[in-house]
Each structure stands twice: as structure tokens, then as C-alpha cells.
N, C-alpha and C positions, 0 to 999 in steps of 0.2 A: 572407702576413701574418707579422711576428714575434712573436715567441714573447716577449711583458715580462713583467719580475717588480719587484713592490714591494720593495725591497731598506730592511733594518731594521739601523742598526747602534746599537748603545745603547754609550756609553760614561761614562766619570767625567768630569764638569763641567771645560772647560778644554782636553777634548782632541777637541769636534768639527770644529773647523780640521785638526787632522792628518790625522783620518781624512777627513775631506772631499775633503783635496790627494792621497791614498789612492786614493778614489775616481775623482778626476778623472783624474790620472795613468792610472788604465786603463780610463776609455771615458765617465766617467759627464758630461754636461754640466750638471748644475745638482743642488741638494739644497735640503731644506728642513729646518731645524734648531728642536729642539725643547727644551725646558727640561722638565726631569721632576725628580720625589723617587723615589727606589728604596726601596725597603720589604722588612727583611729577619727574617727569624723569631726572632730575640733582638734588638733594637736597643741602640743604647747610649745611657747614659744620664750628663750628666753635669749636676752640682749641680741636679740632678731636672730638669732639660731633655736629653727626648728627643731626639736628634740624627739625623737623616735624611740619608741619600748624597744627595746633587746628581746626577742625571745629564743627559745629553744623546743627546734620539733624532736620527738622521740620517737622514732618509728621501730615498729618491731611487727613480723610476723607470727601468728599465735591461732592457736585452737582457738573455735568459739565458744567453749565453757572458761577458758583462761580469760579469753578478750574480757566477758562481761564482769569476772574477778575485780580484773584490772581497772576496768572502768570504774566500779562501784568505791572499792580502794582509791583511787585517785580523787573522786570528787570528795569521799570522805576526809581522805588525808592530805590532799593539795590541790582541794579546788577552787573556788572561784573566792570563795572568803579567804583563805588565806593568801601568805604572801606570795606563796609559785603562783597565785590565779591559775594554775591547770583546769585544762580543757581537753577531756578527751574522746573519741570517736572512734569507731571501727568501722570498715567499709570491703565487701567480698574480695576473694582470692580467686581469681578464674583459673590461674595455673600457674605453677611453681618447675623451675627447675632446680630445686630442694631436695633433699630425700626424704621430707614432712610429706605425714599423710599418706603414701604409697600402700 
């Protein structure tokens, strides 16, 4: 049986298309894209409306030779210096009802 991992990459609104063709490009076959607000410990504020980052989670289920691709790839090509700031993380697969793996 393989070895998956839930692979997490969060980025800034606008840029889960890149990291997705990211993804795909080294193994991943599909993603499921998420709409989020990021919440940071001074926020900004302007004409007294609080202003929230937009992000975007990219979740996808992947081997763990792909997962660490993907990550290494992401922080390379859209991580925390550039403008997606991506942020990415993988965390165990206990059990799938997938046909991954079997």
C-alpha cells in the first residue's frame, strides 16, 4: 500500500491556478480549491474597515515522493518571497475511499 499525504498549499487570492499547474506538472492528478480570509496579528485598517488577505487553500491527495516534489517546487516557485506568499504542508492519509494506493 502507498504511503498518501494530504498535501496543503495556502496561497494569496489569484494565484491557485499557478500553484495547481505546479502541482500537476509533478504528479498530482486533480485538486480541490478553497476560498479563505487569512487573519493576521495587527490587521489593517483603512477608513475604519478592517481589511482581511484573501487566500486560497489548494488541497490535493498525493504520494509521498510527489507531496515532497510539490513542496520543494512551491516554496521555490511561490513561496513566501514571492507574490502568491505560498505556504505549503503535508499531513498523513489514514484511509481513503479512493482507488489510490490499493
Amino acid at each position: 500500500m502507498k504511503e498518501l499525504k494530504a498535501l496543503y498549499i495556502i496561497v494569496n487570492a489569484g494565484f491557485s491556478a499557478q500553484v495547481t499547474e505546479i502541482a500537476r506538472s509533478l504528479g498530482s492528478t486533480g485538486a480541490t480549491i478553497i476560498n479563505a480570509r487569512g487573519s493576521v496579528a495587527k490587521p489593517k485598517t483603512i477608513l475604519g474597515i478592517t481589511i482581511d488577505t484573501e487566500k486560497e487553500i489548494v488541497l490535493s491527495v498525493v504520494e509521498k515522493d510527489v507531496a515532497v516534489r510539490i513542496a520543494r517546487a512551491i516554496k521555490e516557485q511561490a513561496g513566501v518571497g514571492t507574490a502568491a506568499h505560498g505556504l505549503c504542508f503535508f499531513l498523513p492519509v489514514e484511509m481513503t475511499t479512493l482507488p489510490v494506493g490499493e
